[in-house]
C-alpha positions, 0 to 999 in steps of 0.5 A, a space after each residue: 500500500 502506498 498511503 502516506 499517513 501509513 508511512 508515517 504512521 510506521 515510521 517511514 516517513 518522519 513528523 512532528 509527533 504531539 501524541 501517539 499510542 498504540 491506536 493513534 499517531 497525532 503529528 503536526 500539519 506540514 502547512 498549517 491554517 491555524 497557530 496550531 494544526 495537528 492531524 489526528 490518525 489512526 494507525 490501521 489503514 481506514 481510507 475516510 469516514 466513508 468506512 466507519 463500521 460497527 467493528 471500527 468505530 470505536 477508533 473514532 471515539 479514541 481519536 476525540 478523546 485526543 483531541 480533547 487532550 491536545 486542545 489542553 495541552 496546547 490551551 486552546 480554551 476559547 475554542 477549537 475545531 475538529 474537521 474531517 473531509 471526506 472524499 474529493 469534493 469534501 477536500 480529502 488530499 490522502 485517502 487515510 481517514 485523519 482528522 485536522 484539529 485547528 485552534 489558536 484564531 477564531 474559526 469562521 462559518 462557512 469554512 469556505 
């Protein structure tokens, strides 16, 4: 498989690490939209939340857990956002499922 964020999350590729356990890899993006944006993966190749299912959503529960403690941890107490995109019209550059977790400014609405 040639996905990226697999590489990343195996170590062959290398990032900025803010968080990992044995489910999850959270790593600083490489172009940042907000004073802090870290993206949030799970290690098991799932390509968007298109493949959410009964047997592996319990992923998506341990990657909010997460990000609520990198939003402390970084002091984001005005607020944050948590975005997944899904697909292309969605804006998804890799197809790993990662959510962007943005803080630091004020977010607007509509995101654009």
């Amino acid at each position: 498989m040639d996905c990226v964020f697999c590489k990343i999350a195996n170590g062959e590729i290398p990032s900025k690490k803010a968080y990992e356990d044995d489910k999850v890899l959270a790593f600083y993006d490489l172009d940042p939209q907000a004073p802090v944006h870290i993206l949030i993966i799970p290690k098991e190749h799932i390509q968007s939340v298109e493949e959410i299912t009964p047997q592996n959503s319990a992923i998506v529960a341990h990657i909010f857990e997460v990000a609520a403690k990198l939003a402390k941890e970084n002091n984001l107490t005005n607020g944050f956002r948590v975005v997944s995109n899904v697909g292309k019209d969605g804006g998804q550059s890799v197809p790993h499922l990662h959510f962007h977790l943005l803080g630091g400014r004020s977010m607007k609405w509509p995101p654009g």
